[in-house]
C-alpha positions in Angstrom: -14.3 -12.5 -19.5 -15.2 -14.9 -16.8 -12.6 -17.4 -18.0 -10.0 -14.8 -17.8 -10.7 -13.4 -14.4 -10.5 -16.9 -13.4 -7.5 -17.9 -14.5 -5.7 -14.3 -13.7 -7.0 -15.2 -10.4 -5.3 -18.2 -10.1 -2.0 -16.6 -11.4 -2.2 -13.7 -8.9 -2.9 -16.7 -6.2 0.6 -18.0 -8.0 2.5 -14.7 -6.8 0.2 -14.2 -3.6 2.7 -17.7 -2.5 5.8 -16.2 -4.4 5.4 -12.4 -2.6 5.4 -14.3 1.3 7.3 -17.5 1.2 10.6 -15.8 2.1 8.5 -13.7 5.3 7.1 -17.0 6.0 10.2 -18.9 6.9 12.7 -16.4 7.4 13.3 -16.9 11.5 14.6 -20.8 9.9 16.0 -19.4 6.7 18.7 -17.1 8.5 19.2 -19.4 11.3 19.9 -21.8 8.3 22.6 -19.7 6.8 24.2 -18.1 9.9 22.9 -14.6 8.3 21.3 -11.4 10.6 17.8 -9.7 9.9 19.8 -7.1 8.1 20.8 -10.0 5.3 17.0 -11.2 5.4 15.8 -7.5 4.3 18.7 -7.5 1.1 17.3 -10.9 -0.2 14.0 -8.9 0.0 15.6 -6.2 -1.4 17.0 -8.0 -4.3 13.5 -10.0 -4.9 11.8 -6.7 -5.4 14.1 -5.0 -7.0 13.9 -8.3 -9.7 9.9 -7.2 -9.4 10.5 -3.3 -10.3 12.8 -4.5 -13.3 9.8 -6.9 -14.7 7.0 -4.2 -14.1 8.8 -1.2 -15.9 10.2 -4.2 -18.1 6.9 -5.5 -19.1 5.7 -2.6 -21.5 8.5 -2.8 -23.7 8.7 -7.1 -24.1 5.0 -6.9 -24.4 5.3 -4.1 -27.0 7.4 -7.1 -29.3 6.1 -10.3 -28.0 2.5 -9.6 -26.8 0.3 -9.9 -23.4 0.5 -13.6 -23.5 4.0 -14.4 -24.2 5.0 -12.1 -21.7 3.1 -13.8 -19.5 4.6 -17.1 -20.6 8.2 -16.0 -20.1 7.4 -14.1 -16.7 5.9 -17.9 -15.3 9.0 -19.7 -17.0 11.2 -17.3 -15.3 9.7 -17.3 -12.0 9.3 -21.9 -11.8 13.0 -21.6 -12.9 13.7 -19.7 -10.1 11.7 -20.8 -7.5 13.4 -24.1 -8.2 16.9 -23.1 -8.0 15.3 -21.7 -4.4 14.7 -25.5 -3.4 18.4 -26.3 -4.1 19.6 -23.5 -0.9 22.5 -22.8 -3.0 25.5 -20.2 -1.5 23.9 -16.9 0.6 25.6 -15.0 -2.5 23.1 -17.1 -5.1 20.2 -16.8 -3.0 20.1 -12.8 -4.0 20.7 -13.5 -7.3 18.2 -16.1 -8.1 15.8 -13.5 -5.9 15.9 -11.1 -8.2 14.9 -13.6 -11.1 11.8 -14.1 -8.8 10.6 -10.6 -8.5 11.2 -10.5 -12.1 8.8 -13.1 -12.7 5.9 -12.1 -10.5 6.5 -8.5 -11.2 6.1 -8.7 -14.9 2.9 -11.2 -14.1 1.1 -8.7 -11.7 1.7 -5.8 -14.1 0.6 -7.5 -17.4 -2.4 -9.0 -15.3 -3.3 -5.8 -13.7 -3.2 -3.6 -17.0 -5.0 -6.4 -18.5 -8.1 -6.4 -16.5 -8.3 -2.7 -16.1 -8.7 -2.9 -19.9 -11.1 -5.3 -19.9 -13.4 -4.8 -17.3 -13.7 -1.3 -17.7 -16.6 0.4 -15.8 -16.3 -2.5 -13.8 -12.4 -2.7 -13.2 -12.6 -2.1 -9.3 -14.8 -5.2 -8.9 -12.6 -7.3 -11.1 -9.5 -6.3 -9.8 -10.8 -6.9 -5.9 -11.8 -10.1 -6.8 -8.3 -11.3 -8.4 -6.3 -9.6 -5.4 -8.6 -11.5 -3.2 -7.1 -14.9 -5.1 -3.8 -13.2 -4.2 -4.6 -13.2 -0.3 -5.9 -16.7 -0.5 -2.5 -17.5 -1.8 -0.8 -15.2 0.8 -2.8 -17.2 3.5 -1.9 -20.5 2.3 2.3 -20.6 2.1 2.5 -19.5 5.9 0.1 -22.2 6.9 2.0 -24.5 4.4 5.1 -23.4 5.8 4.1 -23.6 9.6 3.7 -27.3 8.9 6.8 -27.7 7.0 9.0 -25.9 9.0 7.9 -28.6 12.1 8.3 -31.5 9.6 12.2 -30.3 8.8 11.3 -29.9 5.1 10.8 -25.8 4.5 12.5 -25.7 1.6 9.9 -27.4 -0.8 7.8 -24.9 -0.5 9.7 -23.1 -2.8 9.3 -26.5 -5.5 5.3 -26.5 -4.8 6.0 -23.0 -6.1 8.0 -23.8 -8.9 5.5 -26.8 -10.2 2.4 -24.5 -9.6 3.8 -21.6 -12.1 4.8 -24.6 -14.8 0.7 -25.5 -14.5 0.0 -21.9 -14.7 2.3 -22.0 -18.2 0.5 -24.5 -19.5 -2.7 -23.0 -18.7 -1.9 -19.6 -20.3 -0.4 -21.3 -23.3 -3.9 -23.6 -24.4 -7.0 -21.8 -22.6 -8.3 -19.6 -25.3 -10.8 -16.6 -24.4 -12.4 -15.5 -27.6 -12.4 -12.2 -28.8 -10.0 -11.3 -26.3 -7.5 -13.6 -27.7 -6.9 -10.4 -30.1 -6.0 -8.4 -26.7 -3.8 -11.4 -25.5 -2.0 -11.5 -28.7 -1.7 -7.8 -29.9 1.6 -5.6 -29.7 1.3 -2.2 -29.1 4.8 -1.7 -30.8 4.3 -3.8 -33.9 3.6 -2.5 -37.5 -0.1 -3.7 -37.7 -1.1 -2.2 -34.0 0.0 1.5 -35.5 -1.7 0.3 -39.0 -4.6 0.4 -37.3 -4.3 3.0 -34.5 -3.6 5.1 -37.7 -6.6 3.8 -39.6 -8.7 5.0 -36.7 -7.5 8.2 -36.6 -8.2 8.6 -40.5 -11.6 7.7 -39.7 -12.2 10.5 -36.6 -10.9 12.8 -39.4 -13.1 12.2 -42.1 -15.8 12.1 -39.0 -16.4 15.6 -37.7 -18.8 14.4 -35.0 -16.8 11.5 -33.7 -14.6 14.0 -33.0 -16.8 16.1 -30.7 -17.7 12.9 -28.8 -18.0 13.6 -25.3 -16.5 10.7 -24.2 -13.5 11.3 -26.2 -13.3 14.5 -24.3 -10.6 14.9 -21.2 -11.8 14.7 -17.6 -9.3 17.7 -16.3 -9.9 20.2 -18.5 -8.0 22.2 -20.8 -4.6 20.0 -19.7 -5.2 17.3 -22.1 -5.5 19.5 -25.2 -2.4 20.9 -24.5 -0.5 17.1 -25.1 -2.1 16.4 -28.3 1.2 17.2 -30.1 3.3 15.7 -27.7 5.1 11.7 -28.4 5.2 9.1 -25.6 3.7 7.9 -22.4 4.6 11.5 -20.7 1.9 13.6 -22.9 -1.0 12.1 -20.1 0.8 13.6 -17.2 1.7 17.3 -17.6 0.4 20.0 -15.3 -1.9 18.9 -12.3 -2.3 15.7 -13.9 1.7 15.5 -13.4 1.5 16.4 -9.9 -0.9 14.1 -9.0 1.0 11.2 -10.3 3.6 12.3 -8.2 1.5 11.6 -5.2 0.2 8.2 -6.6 3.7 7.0 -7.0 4.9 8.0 -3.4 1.6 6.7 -2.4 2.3 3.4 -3.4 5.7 3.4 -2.8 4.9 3.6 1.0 2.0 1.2 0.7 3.4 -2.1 -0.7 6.9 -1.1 1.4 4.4 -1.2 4.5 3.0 -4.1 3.3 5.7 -6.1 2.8 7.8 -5.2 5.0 5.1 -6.1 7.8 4.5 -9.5 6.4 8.2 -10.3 5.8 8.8 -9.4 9.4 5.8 -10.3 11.4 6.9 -13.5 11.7 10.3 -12.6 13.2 8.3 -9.8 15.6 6.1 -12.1 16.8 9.4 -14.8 17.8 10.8 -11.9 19.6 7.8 -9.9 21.1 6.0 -13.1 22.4 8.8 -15.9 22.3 6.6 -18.0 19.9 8.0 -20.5 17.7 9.3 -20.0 14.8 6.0 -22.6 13.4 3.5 -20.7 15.2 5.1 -17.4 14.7 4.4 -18.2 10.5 0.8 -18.2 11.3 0.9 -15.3 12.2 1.4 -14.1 8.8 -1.3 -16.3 7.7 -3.9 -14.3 9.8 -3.1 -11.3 8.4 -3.4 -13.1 5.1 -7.2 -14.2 6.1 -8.5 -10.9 6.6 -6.4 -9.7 3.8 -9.1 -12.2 1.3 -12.0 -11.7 3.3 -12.1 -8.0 3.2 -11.0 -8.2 -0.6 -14.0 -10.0 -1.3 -16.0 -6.7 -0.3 -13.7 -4.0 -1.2 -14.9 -3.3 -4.8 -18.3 -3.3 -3.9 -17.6 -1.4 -0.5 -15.5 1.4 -2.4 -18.3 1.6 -5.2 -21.0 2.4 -2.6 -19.4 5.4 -0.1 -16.5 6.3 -2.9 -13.1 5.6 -3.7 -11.8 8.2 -1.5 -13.4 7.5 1.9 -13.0 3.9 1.4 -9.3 4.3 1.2 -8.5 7.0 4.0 -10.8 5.0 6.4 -9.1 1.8 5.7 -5.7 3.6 6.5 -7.0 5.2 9.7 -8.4 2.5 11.1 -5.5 0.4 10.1 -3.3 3.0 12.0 -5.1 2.6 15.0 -5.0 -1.2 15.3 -1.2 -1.1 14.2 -0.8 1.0 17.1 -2.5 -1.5 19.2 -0.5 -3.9 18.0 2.5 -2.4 19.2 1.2 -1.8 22.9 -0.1 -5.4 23.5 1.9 -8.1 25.1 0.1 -10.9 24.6 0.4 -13.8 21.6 -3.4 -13.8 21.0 -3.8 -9.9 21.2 -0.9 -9.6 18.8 -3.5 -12.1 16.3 -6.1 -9.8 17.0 -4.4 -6.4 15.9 -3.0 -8.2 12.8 -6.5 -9.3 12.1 -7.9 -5.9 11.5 -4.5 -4.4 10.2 -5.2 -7.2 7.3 -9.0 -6.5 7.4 -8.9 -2.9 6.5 -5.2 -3.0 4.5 -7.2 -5.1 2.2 -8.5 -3.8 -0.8 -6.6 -0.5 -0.7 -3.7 -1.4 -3.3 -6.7 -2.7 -5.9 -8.9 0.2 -5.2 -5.9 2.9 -5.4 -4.9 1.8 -8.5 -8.5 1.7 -10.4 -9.1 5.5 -8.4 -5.6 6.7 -9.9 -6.6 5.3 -13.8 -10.5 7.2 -13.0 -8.6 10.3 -11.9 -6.1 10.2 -14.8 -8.3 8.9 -18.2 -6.5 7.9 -21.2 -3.5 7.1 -19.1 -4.6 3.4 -18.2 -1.7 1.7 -20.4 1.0 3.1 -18.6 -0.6 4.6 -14.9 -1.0 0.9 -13.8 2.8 0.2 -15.1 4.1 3.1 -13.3 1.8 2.7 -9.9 3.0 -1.0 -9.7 6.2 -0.4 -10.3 6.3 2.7 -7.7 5.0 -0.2 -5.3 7.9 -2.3 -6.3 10.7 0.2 -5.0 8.8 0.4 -1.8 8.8 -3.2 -1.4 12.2 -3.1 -1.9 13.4 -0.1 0.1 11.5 -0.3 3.2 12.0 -3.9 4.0 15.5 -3.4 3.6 15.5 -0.2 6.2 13.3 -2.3 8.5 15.9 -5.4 8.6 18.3 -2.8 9.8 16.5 -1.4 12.4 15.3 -4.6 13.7 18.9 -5.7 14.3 19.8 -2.6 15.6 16.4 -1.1 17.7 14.6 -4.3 18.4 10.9 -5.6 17.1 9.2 -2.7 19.2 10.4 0.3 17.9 10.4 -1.0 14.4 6.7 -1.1 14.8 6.6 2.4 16.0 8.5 2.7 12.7 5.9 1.1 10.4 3.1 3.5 12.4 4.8 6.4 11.5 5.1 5.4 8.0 1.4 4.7 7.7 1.0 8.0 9.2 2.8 9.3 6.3 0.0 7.2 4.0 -2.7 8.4 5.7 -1.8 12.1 4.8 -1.5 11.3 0.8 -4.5 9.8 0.9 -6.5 13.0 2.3 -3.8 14.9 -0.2 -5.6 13.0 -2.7 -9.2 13.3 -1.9 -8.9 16.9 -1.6 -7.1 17.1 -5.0 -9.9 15.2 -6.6 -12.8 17.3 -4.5 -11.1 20.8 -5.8 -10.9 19.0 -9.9 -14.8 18.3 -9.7 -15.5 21.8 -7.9 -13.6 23.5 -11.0 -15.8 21.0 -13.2 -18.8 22.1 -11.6 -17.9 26.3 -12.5 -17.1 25.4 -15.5 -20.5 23.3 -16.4 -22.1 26.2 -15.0 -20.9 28.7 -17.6 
């Protein structure tokens, strides 16, 4: 287990550098090409679209191939890409070979993240912190990386340090073996043997009476889940309530990795025009935000195990709400660091910890809510960066920050939306434990 937390670590540091690179240089990347902030937020666009296509992609090519050969593809995919990247080919290309990049870190996070849940169990929110915290470090290191390329003249190899890391990371993945959960690695939920046996164990509750009353095979929201037994496909866990409150999940991360992204992709550029910084400096920028990002990753799993999934996300919101706001009423370079600081710090671990609170609050879902969370997060990445591009050619960097506040706003309310859903569930548990 250790072995593969490290090296899914090191992966998700892989895409941490993939996710930012274009944010990092974009001031020098459209200055390059002649193109507007409009154009910068449709190459994100097309990158995260690329990512939705490899999350929702990466159920069914895992179904056939299994966990690690998905994985394989998804890294071959993504050092092809990030390659062509190097080349600067046509502005046309450049959205193109994008998409082919969000394909391959997309389908990488989602295999990764399902994975570990899996694996790790009661334990998931730790593990999980601890990988995105890998992703942060990687986050932190292209803009820093970047900085000092752009001042040498040579921005464009960050892209082939990208491309050379995720051919290592091939390698790796193809000979590192991790015992008994090579099994996991290999299996495919869609092949002959996986129902052979899924059918097996069914025989075996049958000709079990107790195993059947098992109270850990029992649902966690009542009366719903009986109600799917006889029902096919990935839809039977979310009917009822259980439906609803997907629904929130999904918008919930929709808006969150949008804001995300579309802060980080930006910053840079905001910070250019809101302080006249360089372009070099104005990339460090991101790389702060990046710092706190890991350091309060570190601490999140523990953090959210100790007061609660639920007040550990809504305070993180709130408080990054307030120092967003501050970070649009300063005028000053180093007050501009110190908002993004504690925007990063508590932004940190709320992605990880949503999505382990989203698989507690919907059990027996945790092959496909991960999938459909990430993927939800995809579209926002997507969307929002492209809306922001717009309105930072056409409104400026300071009402585009009053933008992204009133988006967060937005966050903030599904997250109490959430708590309360999951404070009225245990209340109903509680009556009916008491009958």
């Amino acid at each position: 287990m250790k072995r593969l937390i490290w090296i899914s670590g090191l992966s998700y540091l892989l895409i941490g550098l993939a996710h930012v690179i274009i944010g990092s240089i974009m001031p020098v990347l459209l200055e390059h090409y002649g193109q507007d902030y409009s154009a910068g937020g449709t190459l994100i666009f097309a990158q995260f679209a690329g990512f939705l296509v490899g999350v929702l992609g990466s159920p069914w090519l895992i179904s056939r191939l299994g966990k690690r050969s998905g994985l394989l593809i998804a890294l071959g995919v993504l050092g092809a890409a990030e390659l062509l990247y190097t080349l600067l080919p046509s502005w046309s290309l450049m959205y193109v070979i994008g998409s082919f990049a969000g394909f391959g870190f997309g389908m990488i996070e989602a295999v990764i993240g399902t994975l570990i849940i899996a694996a790790a169990r009661e334990k998931a929110a730790i593990a999980m912190s601890r990988i995105e915290v890998a992703f942060g470090v990687g986050a932190l290191l292209m803009p820093l990386l970047s900085g000092w390329l752009i001042r040498s003249g040579a921005w464009r190899y960050g892209f082939l340090l990208i491309s050379i890391f995720a051919a290592v990371m091939l390698i790796v993945w193809l000979r590192v073996r991790f015992g008994e959960l090579d099994g996991v690695l290999k299996d495919r939920p869609g092949s002959k043997a996986a129902k052979q046996k899924a059918n097996g164990e069914g025989e075996m509750k049958s000709a079990n009476p107790a195993a059947q009353l098992n109270p850990v095979d029992l649902p966690d929201l009542g009366s719903e889940d009986f109600k799917t037994r006889g029902q096919k496909g990935w839809a039977r866990h979310y009917t009822g309530s259980r439906a609803v409150l997907l629904a929130v999940f999904v918008l919930f991360f929709f808006i969150y990795v949008g804001i995300e992204m579309g802060f980080v992709n930006f910053l840079p550029s905001m910070l250019v025009e809101r302080s006249g910084a360089g372009e070099a400096t104005a990339a460090y920028g991101v790389a702060v935000f990046w710092l706190a990002m890991s350091i309060g990753r570190v601490y999140a799993g523990i953090l959210a195990q100790k007061i609660g999934f639920a007040p550990y996300i809504i305070c993180g919101i709130f408080l990054s709400l307030v120092f967003l706001s501050l970070f649009n009423l300063v005028d000053h370079f180093a007050m501009f660091l110190l908002a993004v600081l504690f925007i990063g710090l508590f932004l940190s671990g709320i992605f990880s910890i949503a999505l382990v609170y989203a698989t507690t609050l919907l059990p027996g879902s945790e092959a496909t809510t991960p999938s459909l969370l990430i993927a939800s997060g995809g579209v926002g990445g997507a969307v929002l960066p492209l809306l922001l591009g717009r309105s930072m050619d056409h409104y400026g960097a300071a009402p585009t920050g009053w933008l992204l506040a009133g988006v967060l706003a937005l966050l903030l309310v599904l997250g109490l939306i959430i708590a309360a859903a999951e404070r009225v569930r245990r209340l109903k548990q509680s009556v009916t434990a008491s009958l």
